[in-house]
MDTraj code that builds the backbone (N, CA, C; nanometers):
import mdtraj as md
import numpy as np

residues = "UNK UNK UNK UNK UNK UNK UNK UNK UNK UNK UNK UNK UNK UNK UNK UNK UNK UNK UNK UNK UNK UNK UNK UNK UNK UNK UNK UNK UNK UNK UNK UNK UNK UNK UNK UNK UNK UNK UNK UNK UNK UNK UNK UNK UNK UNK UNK UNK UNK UNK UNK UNK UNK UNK UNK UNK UNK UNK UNK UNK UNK UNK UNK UNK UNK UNK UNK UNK UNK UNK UNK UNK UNK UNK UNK UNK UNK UNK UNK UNK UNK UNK UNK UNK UNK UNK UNK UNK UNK UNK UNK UNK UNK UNK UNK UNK UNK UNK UNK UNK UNK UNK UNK UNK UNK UNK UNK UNK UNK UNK UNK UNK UNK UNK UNK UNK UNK UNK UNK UNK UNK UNK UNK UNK UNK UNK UNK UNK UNK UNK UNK UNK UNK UNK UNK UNK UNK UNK UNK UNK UNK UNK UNK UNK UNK UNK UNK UNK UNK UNK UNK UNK UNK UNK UNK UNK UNK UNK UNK UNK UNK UNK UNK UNK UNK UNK UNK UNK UNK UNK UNK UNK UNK UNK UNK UNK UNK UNK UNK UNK UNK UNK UNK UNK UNK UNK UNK UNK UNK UNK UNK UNK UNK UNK UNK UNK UNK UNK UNK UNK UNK UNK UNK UNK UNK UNK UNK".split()
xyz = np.array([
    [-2.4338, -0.5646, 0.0645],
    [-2.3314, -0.6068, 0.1590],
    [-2.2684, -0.7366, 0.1116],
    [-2.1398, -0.7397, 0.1294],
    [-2.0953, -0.8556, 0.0466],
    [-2.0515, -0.9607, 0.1674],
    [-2.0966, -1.0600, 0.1442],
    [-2.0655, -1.1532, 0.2507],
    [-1.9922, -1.3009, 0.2465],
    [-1.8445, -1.3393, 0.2991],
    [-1.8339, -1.4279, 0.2892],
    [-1.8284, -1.5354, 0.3897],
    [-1.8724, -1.6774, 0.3355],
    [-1.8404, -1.7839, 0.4563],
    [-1.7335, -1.8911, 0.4356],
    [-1.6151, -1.8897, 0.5065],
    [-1.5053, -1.9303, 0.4945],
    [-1.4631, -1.9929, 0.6263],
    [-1.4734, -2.1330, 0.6241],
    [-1.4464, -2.2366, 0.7222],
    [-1.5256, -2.1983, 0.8475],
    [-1.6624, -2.2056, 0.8239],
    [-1.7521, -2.1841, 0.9006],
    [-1.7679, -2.0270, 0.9726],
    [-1.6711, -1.9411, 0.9215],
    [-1.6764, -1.8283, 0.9571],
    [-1.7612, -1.7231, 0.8547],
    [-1.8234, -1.5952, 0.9401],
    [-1.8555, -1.5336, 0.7929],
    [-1.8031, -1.3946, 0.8180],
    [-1.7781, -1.3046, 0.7047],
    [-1.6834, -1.1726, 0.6806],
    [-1.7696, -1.1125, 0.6319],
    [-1.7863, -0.9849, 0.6460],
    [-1.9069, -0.8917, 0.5520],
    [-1.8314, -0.7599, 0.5347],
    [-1.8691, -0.7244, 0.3982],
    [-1.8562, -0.5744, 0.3724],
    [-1.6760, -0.5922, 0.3105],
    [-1.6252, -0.7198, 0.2690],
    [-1.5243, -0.7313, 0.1875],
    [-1.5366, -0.6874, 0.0528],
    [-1.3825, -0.6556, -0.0090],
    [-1.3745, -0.5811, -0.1477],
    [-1.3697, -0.7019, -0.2336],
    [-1.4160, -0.7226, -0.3216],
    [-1.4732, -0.8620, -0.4216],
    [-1.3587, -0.8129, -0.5422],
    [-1.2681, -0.8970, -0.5331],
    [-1.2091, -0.8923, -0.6806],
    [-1.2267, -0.9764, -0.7703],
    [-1.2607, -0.9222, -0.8604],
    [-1.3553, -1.0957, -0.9914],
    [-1.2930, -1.0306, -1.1102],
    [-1.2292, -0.9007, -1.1084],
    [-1.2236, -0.8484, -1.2676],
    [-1.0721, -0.8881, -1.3051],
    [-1.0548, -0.9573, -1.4488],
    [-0.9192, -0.9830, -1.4692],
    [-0.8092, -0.8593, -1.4444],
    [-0.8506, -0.7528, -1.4537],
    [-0.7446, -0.6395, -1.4729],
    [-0.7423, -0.6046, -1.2760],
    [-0.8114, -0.6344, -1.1894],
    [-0.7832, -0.6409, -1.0549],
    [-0.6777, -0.7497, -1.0216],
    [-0.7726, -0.8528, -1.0071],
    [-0.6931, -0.9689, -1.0409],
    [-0.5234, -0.9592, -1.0686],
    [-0.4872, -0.8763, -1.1852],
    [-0.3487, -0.9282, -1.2436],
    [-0.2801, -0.8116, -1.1528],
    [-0.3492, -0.6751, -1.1341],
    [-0.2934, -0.5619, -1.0591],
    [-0.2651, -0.6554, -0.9230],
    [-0.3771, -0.7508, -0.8534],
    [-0.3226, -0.7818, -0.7161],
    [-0.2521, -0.8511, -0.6875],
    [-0.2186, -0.9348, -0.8194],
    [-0.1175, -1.0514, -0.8064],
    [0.0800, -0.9729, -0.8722],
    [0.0062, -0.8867, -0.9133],
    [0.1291, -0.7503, -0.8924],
    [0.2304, -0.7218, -0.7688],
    [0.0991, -0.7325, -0.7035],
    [0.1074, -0.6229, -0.5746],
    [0.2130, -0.7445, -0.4540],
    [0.1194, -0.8761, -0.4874],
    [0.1719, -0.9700, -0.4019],
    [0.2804, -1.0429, -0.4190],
    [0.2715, -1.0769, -0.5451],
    [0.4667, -1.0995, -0.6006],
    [0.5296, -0.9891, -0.5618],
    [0.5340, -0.8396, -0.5824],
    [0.6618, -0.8016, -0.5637],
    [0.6382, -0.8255, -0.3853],
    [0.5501, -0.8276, -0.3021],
    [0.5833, -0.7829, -0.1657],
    [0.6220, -0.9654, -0.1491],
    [0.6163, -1.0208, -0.1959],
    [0.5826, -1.1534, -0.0973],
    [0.6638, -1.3147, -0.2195],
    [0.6705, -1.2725, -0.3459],
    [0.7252, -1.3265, -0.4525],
    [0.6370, -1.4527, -0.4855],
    [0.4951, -1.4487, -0.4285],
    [0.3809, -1.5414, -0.4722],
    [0.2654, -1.4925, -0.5452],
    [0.1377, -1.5717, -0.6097],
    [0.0410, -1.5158, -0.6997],
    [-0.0369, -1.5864, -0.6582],
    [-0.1643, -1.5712, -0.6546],
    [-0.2456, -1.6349, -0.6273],
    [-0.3252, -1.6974, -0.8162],
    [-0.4426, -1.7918, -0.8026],
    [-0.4650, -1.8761, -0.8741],
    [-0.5297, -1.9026, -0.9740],
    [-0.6464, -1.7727, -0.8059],
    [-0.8114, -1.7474, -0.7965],
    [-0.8599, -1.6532, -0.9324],
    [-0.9978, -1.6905, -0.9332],
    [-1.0180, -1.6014, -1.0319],
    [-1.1754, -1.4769, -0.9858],
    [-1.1523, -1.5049, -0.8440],
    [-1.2428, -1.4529, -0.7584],
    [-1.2155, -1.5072, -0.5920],
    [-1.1878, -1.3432, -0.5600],
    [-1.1385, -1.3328, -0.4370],
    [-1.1989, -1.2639, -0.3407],
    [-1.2116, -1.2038, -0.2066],
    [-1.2308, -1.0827, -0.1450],
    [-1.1466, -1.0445, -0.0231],
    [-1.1357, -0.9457, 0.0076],
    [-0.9790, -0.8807, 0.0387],
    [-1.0588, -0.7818, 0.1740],
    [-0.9907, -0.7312, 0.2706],
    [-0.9739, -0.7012, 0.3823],
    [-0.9482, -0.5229, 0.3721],
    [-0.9532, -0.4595, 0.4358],
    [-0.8890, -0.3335, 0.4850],
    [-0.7205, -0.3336, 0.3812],
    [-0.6836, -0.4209, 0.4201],
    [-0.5443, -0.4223, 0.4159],
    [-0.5041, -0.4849, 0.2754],
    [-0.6124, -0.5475, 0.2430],
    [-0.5506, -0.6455, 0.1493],
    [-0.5179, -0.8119, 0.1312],
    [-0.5518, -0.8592, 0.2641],
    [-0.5613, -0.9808, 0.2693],
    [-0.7041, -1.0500, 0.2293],
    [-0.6463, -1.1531, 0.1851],
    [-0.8017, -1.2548, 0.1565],
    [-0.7899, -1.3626, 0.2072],
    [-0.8505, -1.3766, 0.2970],
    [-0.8367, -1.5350, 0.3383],
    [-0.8894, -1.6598, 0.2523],
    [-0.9226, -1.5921, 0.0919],
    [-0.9382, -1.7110, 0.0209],
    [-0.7913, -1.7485, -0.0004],
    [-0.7380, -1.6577, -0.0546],
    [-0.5787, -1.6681, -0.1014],
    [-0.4760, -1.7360, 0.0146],
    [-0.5301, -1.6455, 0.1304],
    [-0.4516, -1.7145, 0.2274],
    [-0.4698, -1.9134, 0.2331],
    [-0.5885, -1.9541, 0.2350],
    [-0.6551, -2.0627, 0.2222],
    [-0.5601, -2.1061, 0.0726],
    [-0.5936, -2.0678, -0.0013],
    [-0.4794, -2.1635, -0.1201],
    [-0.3554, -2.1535, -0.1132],
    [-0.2827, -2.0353, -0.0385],
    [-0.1446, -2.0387, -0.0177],
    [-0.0912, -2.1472, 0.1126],
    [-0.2055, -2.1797, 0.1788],
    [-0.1696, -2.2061, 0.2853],
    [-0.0880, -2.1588, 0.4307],
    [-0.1170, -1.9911, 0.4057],
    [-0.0324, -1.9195, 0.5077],
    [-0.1427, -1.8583, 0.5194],
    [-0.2331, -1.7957, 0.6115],
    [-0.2926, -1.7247, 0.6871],
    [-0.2127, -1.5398, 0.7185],
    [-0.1249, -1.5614, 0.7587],
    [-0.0052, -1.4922, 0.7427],
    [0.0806, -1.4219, 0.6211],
    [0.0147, -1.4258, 0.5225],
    [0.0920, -1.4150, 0.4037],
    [0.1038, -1.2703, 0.3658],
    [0.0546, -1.1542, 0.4271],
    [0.0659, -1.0400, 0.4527],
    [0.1069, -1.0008, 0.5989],
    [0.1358, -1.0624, 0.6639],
    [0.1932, -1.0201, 0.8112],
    [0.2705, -1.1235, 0.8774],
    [0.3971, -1.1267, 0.8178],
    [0.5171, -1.2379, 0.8170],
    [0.5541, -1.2168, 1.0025],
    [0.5630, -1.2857, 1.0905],
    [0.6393, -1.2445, 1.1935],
    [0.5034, -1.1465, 1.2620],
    [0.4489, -1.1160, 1.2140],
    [0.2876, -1.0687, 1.2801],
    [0.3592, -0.9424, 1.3523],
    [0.4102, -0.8683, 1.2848],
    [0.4708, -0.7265, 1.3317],
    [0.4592, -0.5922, 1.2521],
    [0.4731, -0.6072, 1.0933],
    [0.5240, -0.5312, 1.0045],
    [0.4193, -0.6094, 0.8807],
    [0.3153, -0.5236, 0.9141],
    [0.1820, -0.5494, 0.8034],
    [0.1844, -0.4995, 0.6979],
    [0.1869, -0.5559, 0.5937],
    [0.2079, -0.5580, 0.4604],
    [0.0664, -0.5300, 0.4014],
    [0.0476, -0.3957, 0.3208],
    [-0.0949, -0.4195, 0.2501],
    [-0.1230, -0.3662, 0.0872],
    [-0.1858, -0.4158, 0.0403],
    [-0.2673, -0.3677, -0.1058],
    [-0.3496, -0.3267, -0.0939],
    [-0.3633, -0.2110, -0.1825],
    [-0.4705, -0.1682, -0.1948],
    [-0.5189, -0.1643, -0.3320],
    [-0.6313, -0.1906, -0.3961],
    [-0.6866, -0.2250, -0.5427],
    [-0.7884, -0.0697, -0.5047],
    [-0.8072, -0.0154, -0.4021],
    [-0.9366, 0.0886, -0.4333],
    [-0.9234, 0.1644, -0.2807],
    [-0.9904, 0.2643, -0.3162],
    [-0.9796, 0.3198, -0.1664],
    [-1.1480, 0.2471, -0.1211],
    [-1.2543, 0.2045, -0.1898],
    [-1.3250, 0.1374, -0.1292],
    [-1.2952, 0.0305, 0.0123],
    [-1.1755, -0.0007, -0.0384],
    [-1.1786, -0.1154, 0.0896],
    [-1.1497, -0.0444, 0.2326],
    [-1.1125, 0.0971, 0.2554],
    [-1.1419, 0.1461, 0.3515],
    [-1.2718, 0.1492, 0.4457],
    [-1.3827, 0.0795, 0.3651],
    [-1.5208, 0.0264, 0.4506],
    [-1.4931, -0.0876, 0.4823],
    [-1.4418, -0.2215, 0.4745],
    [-1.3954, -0.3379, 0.4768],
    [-1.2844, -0.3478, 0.6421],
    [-1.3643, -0.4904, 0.6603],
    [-1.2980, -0.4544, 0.8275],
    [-1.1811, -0.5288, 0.7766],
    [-1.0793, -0.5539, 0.9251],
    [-0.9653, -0.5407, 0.9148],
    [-0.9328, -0.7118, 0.9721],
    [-0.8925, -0.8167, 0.8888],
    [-0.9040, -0.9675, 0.9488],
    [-0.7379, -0.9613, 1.0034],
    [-0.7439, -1.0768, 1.0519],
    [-0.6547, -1.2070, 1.0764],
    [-0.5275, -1.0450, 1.1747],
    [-0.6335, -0.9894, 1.2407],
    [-0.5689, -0.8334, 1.3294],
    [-0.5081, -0.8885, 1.4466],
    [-0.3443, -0.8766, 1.4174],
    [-0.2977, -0.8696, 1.5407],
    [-0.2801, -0.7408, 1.6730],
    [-0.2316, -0.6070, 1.5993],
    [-0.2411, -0.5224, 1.7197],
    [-0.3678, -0.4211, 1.6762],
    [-0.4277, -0.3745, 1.7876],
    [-0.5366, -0.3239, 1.7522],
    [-0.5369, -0.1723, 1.7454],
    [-0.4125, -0.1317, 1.7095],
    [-0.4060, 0.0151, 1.6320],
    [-0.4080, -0.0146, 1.4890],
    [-0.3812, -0.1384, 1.4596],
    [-0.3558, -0.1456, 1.2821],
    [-0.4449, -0.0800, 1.1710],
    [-0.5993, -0.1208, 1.2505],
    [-0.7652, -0.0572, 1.1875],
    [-0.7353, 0.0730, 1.1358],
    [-0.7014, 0.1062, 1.2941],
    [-0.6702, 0.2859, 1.2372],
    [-0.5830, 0.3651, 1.1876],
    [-0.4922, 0.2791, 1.2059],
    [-0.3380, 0.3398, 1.1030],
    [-0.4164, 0.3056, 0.9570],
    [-0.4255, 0.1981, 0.8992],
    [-0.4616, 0.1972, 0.7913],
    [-0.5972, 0.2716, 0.7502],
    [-0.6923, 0.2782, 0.7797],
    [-0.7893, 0.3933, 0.7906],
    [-0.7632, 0.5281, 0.7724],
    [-0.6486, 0.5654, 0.8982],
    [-0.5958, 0.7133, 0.8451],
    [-0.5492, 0.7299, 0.7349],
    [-0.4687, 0.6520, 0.7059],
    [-0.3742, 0.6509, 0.5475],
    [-0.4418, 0.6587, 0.4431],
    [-0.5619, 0.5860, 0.4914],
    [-0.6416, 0.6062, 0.3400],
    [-0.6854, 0.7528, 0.2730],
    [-0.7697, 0.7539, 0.4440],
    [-0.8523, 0.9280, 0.4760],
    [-0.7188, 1.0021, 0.4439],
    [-0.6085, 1.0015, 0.4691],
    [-0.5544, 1.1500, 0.4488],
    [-0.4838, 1.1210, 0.2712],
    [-0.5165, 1.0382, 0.2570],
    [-0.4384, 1.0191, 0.1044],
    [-0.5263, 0.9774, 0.0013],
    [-0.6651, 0.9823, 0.0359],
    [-0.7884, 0.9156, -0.0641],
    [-0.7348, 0.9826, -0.1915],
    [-0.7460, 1.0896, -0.2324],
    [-0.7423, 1.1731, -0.3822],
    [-0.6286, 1.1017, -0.4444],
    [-0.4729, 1.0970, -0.3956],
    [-0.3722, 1.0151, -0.4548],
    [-0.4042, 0.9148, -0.4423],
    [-0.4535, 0.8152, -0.3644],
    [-0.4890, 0.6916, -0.3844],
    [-0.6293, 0.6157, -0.4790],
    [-0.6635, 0.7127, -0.5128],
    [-0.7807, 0.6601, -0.6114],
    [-0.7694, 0.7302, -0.7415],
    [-0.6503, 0.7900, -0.7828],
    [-0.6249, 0.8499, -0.8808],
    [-0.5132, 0.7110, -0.9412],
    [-0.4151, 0.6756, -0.8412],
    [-0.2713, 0.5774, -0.8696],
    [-0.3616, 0.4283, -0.8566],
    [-0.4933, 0.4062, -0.8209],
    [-0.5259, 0.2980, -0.8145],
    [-0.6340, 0.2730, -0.9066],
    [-0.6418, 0.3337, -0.9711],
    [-0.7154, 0.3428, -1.1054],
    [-0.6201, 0.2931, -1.2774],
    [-0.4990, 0.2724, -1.1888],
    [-0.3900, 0.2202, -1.3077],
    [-0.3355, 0.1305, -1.2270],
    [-0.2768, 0.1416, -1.1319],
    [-0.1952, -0.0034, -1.0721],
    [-0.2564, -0.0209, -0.8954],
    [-0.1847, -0.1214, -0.8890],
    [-0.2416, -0.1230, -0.7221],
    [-0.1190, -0.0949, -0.6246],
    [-0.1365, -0.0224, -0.5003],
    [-0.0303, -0.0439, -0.4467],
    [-0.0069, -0.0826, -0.2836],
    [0.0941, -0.0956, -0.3012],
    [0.1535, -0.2213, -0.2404],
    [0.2848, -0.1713, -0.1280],
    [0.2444, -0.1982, 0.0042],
    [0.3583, -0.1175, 0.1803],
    [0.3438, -0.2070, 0.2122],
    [0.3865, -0.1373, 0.3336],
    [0.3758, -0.2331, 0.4551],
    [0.3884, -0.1164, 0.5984],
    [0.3550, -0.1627, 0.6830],
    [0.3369, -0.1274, 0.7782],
    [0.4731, -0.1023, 0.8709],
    [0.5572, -0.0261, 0.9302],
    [0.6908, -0.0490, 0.9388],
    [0.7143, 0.0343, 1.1120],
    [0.7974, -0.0797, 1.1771],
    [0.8455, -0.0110, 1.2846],
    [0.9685, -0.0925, 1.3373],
    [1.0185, -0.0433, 1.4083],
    [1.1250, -0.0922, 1.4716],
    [1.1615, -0.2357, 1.5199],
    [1.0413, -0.3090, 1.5799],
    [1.0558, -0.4324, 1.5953],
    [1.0156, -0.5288, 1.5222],
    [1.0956, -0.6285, 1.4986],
    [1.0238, -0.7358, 1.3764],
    [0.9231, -0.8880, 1.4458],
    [0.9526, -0.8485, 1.6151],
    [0.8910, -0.9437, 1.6458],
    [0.8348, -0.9441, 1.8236],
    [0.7096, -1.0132, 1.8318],
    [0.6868, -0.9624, 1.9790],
    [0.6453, -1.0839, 2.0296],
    [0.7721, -1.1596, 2.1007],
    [0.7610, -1.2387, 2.2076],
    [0.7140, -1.2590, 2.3295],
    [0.6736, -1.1286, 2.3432],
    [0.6181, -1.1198, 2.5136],
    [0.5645, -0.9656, 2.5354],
    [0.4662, -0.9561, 2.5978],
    [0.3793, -0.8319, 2.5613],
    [0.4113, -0.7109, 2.6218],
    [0.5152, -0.7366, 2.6608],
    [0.6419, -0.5605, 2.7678],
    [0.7018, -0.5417, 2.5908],
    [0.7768, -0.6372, 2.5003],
    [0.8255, -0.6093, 2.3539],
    [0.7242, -0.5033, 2.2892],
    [0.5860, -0.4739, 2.3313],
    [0.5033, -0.3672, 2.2737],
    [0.5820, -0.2327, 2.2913],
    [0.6027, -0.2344, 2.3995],
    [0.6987, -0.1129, 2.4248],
    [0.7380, -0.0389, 2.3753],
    [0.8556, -0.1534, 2.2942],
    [0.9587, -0.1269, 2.1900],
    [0.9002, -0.0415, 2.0669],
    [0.7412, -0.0424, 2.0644],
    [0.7072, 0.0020, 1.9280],
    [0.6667, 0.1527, 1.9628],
    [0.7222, 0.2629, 1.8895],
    [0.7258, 0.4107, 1.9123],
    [0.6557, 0.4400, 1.8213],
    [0.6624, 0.4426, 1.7151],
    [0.5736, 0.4694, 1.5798],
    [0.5801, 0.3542, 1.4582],
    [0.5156, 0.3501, 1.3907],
    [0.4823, 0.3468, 1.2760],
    [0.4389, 0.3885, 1.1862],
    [0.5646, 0.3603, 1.0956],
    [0.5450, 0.4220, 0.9094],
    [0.4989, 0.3445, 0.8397],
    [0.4323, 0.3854, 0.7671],
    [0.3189, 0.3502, 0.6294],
    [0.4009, 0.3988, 0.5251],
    [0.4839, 0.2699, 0.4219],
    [0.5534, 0.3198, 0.2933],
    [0.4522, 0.2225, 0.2045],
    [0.4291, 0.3107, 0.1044],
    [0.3867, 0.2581, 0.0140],
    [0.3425, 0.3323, -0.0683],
    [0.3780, 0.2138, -0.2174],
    [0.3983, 0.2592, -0.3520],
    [0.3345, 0.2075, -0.4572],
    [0.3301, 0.2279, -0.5823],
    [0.2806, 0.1501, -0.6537],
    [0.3424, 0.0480, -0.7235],
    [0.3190, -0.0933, -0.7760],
    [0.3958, -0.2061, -0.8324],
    [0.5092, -0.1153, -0.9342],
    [0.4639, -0.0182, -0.9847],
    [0.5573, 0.0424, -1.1075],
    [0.6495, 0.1448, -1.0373],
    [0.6463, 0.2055, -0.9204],
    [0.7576, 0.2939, -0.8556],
    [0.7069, 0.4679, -0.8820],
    [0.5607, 0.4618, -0.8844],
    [0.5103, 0.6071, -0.9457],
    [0.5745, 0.7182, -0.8554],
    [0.5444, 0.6748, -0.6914],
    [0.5396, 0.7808, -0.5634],
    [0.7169, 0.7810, -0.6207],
    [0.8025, 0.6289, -0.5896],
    [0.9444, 0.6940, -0.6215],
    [1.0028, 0.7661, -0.7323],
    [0.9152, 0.7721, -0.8589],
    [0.9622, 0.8072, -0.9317],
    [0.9337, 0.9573, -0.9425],
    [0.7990, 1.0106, -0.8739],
    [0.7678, 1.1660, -0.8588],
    [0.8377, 1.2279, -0.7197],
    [0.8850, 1.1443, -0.6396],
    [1.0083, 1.1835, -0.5831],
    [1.1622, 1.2566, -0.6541],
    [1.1475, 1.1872, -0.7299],
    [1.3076, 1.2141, -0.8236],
    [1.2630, 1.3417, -0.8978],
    [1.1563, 1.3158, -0.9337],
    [1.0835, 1.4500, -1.0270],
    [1.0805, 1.5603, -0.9504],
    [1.0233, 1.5193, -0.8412],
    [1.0440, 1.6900, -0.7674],
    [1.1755, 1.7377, -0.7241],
    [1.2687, 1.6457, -0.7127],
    [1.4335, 1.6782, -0.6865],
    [1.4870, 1.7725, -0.8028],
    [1.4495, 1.6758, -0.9165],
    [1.5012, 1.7659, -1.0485],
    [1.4559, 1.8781, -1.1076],
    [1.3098, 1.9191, -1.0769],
    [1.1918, 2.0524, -1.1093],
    [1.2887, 2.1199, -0.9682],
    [1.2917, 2.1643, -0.8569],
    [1.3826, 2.2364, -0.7714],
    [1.4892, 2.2409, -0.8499],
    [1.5637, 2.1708, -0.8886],
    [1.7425, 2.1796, -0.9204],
    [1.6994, 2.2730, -1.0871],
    [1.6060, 2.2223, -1.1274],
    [1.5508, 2.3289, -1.3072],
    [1.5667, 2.4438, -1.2217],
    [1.4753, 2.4677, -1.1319],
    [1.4457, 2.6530, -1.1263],
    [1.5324, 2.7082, -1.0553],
    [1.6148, 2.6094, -0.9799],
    [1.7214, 2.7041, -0.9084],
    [1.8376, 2.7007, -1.0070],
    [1.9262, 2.6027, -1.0597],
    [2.0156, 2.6244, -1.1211],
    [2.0151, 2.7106, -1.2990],
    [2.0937, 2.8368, -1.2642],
    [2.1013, 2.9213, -1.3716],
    [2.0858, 2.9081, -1.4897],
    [2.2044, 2.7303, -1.4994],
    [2.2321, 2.6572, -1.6215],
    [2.1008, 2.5924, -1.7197],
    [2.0342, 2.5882, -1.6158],
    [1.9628, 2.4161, -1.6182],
    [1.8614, 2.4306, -1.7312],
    [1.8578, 2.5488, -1.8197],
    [1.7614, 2.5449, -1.9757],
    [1.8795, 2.4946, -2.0178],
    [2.0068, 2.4443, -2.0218],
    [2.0727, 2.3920, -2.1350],
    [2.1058, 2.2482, -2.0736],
    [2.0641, 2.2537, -1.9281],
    [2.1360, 2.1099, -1.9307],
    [1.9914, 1.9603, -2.0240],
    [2.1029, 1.9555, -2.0956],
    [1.9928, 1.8583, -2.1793],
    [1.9550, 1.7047, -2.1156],
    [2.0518, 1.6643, -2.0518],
    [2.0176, 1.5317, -1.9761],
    [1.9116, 1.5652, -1.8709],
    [1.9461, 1.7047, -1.7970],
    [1.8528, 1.6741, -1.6356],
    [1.6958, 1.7218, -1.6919],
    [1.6938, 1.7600, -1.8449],
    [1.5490, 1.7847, -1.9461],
    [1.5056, 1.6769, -1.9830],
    [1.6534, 1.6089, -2.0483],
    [1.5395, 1.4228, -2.0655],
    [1.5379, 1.3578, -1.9232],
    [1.5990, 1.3712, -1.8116],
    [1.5462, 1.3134, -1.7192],
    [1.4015, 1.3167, -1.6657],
    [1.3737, 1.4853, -1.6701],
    [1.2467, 1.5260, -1.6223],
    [1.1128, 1.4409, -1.7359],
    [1.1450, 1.4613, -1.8318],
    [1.0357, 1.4256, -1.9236],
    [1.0479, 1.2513, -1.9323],
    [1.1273, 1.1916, -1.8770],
    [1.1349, 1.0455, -1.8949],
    [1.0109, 1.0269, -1.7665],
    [1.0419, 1.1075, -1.6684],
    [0.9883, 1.0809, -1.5259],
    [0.8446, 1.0946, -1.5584],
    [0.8530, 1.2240, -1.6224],
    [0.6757, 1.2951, -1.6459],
    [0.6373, 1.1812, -1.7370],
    [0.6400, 1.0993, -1.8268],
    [0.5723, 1.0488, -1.8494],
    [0.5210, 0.9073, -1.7860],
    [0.5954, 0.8739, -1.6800],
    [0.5186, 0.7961, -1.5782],
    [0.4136, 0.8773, -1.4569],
    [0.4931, 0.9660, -1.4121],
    [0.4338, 0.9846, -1.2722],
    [0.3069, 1.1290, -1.3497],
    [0.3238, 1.1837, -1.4784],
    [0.1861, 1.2826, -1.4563],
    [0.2694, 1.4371, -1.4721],
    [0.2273, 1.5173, -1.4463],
    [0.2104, 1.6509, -1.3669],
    [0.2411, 1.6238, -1.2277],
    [0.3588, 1.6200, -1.1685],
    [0.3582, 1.6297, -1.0470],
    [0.3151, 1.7924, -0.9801],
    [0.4060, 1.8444, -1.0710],
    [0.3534, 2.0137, -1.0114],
    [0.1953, 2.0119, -0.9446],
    [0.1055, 1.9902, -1.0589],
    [-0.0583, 2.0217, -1.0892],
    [-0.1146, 1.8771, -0.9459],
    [-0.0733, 1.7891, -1.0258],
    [-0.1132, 1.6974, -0.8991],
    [-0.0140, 1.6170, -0.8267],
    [0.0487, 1.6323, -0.7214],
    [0.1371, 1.5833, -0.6130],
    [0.1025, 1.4364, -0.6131],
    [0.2181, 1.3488, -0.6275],
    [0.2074, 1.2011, -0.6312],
    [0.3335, 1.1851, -0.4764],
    [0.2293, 1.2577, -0.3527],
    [0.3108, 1.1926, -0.2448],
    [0.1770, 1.1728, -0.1106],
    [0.2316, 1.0912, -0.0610],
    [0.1719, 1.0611, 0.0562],
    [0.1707, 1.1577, 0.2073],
    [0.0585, 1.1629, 0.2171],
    [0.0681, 1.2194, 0.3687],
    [0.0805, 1.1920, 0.4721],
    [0.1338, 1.2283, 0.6035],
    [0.1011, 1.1584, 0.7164],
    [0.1547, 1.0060, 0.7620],
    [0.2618, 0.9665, 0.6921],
    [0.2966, 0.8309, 0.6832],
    [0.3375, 0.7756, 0.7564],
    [0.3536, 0.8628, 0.9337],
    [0.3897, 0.8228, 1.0517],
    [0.2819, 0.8518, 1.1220],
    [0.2739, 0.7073, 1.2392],
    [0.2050, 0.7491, 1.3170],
    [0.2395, 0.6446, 1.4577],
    [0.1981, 0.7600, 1.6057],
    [0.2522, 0.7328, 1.6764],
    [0.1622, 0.6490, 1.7948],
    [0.2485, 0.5343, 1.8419],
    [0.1588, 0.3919, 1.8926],
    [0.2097, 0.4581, 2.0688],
    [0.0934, 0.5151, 2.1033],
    [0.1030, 0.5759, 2.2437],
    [-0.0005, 0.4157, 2.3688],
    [-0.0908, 0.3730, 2.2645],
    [-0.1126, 0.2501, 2.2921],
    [-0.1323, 0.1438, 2.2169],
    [-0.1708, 0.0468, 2.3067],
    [-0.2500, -0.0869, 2.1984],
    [-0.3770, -0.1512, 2.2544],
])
top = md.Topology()
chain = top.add_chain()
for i, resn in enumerate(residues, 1):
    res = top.add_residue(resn, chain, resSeq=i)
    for name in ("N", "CA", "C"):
        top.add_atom(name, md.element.get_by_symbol(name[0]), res)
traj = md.Trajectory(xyz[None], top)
């Protein structure tokens, strides 16, 4: 059990990042969402992706949940799906992120075995002043991708594999052939293994 004590508090069952190639994947993840890096050369990280060591050297607590509405997370492993969920403002967040994992473990520990990736939590309101503003929140979507654009880029791939088998032409069209093979060599076999997410809505009936 991994345990930390951080300003007299203690956290258990956090994801320990100490390895340089985590490390550079999470400081990936957090520049593009947030345009900062952390320092550390040993960290430990949350459900979501937060560390309150990092938070502690950034000096934002907040540095994944700007406006405490629209939660921003990394993921380095589907391990951290055992890892509780800190610095929690609404208390569906646990389980939105939980589900996401559970219904997407196989793509997510296949794409996180090369890069880490990096959403956010997304709904309609960016901010809740007063606790009737819960209201306002109907669902939430879970987008997220990897630092390199894998999910968007096997998006485009499956646009263009449909437009191959339907259009008559399309053994001669030579561009939408180097398109496909530019794509395949980032995102894989999409055919064989699907680089998309499941389930990426979900609906806030409470809090």
């Amino acid at each position: 059990m991994k345990r930390l004590i951080q300003h007299g508090l203690m956290f258990a069952n956090l994801f320990e990042v100490s390895s340089p190639a985590l490390i550079e994947r999470y400081n990936r993840a957090l520049d593009h969402l947030t345009g900062k890096r952390t320092k550390l050369d040993n960290f430990h990280i949350d459900l979501s992706g937060f560390s309150p060591e990092v938070g502690d050297e950034l000096g934002d607590m907040d540095y994944l949940n700007p406006g405490g509405c629209n939660r921003q997370i990394i993921l380095l492993s589907t391990q951290q799906k055992d890892a509780p969920l800190l610095e929690m403002k609404f208390s569906t967040t646990q389980n939105i992120i939980r589900d996401f994992i559970a219904a997407n473990e196989a793509q997510l520990f296949t794409l996180t075995a090369r890069d880490a990736v990096a959403g956010e939590l997304q709904n309609s309101v960016f901010s809740v002043p007063e606790p009737q503003s819960l209201l306002d929140i109907r669902s939430v979507t879970v987008e997220a991708d990897t630092t390199t654009g894998i999910v968007r880029d096997a998006a485009k791939l499956d646009k263009l594999i449909v437009r191959f088998r339907d259009e008559p032409d399309a053994w001669w069209d030579d561009v939408l052939v180097a398109q496909m093979i530019g794509l395949a060599r980032t995102t894989g076999d999409v055919t064989r293994a699907p680089v998309t997410f499941e389930t990426p809505s979900f609906r806030q009936d409470d809090f």
